[in-house]
N, C-alpha and C positions, 0 to 999 in steps of 0.2 A: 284547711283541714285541721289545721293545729287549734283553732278558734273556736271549729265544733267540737273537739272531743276536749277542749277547757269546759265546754258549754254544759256535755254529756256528764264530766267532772264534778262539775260546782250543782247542775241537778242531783247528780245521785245524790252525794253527800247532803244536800238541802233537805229532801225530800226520804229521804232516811234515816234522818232526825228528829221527823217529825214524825207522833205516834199514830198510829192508823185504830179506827173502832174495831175491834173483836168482840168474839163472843167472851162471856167471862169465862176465866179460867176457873172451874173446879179446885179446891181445895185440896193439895196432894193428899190423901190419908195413910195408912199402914198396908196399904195395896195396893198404894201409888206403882208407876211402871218406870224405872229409870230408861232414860235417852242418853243420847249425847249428840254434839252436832260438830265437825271437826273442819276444819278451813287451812287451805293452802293458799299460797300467792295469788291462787284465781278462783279458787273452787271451794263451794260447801257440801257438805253431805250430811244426811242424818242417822246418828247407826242407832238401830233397836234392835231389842231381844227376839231371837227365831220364835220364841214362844212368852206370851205373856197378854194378862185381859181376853185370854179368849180368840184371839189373833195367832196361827200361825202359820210364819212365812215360808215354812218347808213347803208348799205346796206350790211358792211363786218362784222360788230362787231354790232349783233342783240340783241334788247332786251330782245326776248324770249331764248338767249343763256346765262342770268346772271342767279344765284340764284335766286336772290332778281332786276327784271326789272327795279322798281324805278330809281334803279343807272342807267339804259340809259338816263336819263335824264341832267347828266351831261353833260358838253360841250366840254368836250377831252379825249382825248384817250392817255393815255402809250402804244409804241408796242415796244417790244421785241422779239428777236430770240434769241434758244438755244437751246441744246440735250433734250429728252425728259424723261430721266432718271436724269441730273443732274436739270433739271425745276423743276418735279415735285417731286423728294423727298429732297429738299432742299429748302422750303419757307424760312430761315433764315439759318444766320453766323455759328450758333452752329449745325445744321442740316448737314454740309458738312461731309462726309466722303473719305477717302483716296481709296476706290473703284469705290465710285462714279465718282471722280474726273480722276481715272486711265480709266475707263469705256470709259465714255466720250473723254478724251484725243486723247485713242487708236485710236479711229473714229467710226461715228453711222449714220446713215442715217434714223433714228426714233428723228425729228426735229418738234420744237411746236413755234406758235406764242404765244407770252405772251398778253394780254390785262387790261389794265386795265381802269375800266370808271372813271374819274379824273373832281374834279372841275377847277378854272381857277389857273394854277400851280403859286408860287413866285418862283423866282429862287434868290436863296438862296449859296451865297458863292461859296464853292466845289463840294457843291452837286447836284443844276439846275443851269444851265445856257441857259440863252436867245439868240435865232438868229431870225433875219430876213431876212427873203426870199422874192425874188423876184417871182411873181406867176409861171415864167415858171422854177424857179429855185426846187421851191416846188413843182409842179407837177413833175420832175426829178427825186426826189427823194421820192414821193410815186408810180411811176413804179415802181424804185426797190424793195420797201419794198411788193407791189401786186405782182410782181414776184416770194416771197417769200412766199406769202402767199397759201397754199392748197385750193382753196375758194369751192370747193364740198367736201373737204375732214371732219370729224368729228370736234369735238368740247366739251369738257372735263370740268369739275368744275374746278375753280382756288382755291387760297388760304381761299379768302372771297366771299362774297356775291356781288362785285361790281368788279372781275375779273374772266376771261375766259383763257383758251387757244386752239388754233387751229392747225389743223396738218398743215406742213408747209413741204416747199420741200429745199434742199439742205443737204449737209451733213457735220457735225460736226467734227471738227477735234482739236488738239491743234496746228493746222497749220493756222486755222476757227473758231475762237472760235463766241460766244455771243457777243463781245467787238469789233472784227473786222468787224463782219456784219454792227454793227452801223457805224465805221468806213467808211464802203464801202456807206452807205446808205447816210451819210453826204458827203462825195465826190461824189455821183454821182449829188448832190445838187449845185459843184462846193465850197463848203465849204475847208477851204485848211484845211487838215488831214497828218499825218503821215504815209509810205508805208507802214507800217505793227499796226497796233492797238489791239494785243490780250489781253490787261489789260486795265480796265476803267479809270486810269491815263493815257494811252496813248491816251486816245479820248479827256479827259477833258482838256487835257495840251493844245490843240489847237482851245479852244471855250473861 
């Protein structure tokens, strides 16, 4: 076991250093869309503006789906993909367990959007970092993430009172994690990414 997951180690980081073909990125101009993409010990997510380029997310991430509605009043959104077993019984670091993680690995086709209502992010170091996008570059890359999205499908309490999550389509794997979705979502943006991004250091090494 130890030998495979040095194995799974030494891939990701290899193979996420090395740059993947996109489509070109458009030129941000003065109607560029600002993002951010924010990463924890395990996880990335991408927050965009509820409104902006002609995109808006008030119709996917509803008020009457928070705990506490107030918080749609903020003005972005965190979305995240990932298994819906290691999402939901793993709100933090200490919370991880070794089945959980084996579960998920294995592969799951029980997949959740993450939501979160966010005021205006700082991007901070390691942890956010800021892009701008060109509008047709941003709309590129919220296809993909709508793609992703279940939008008739359910819709479940999150951690707090100012996040959600949604069923989502695709399936989980340790081939697919949470980490290369993002990955996939910022390339298809024309963002230059790494060919494989299954660890949130292999997204943030290239923003």
């Amino acid at each position: 076991m130890a030998l495979l997951l040095a194995c799974y180690l030494a891939a990701g980081l290899t193979l996420g250093a090395i740059p993947r073909q996109t489509v070109a990125m458009p030129a941000a101009g003065p109607d560029a869309v600002t993002i951010f993409v924010e990463s924890s010990a395990i996880h990335t997510a991408i927050i965009v503006p509820k409104q902006a380029a002609g995109v808006n997310w008030r119709d996917w991430a509803r008020p009457q789906d928070l705990r506490d509605p107030r918080y749609a009043g903020f003005p972005y959104l965190a979305i995240g993909w990932g298994e819906a077993g290691f999402f939901r019984e793993t709100p933090h670091w200490r919370d991880v367990r070794p089945g959980t993680i084996l579960r998920a690995a294995l592969g799951s086709a029980r997949t959740l959007i993450h939501v979160d209502h966010l005021p205006l992010p700082r991007a901070n170091g390691d942890d956010v970092r800021m892009i701008r996008l060109s509008p047709e570059a941003y709309r590129r890359m919220v296809a993909f993430i709508q793609a992703s999205w279940r939008s008739d499908g359910a819709h479940y309490p999150g951690y707090d009172v100012y996040d959600v999550f949604y069923e989502a389509k695709g399936r989980y794997s340790a081939a697919h994690t949470c980490n290369s979705w993002t990955g996939d979502a910022l390339a298809a943006a024309g963002v230059r990414m790494g060919w494989w991004t299954p660890f949130p250091w292999t997204v943030m090494h290239w923003l």
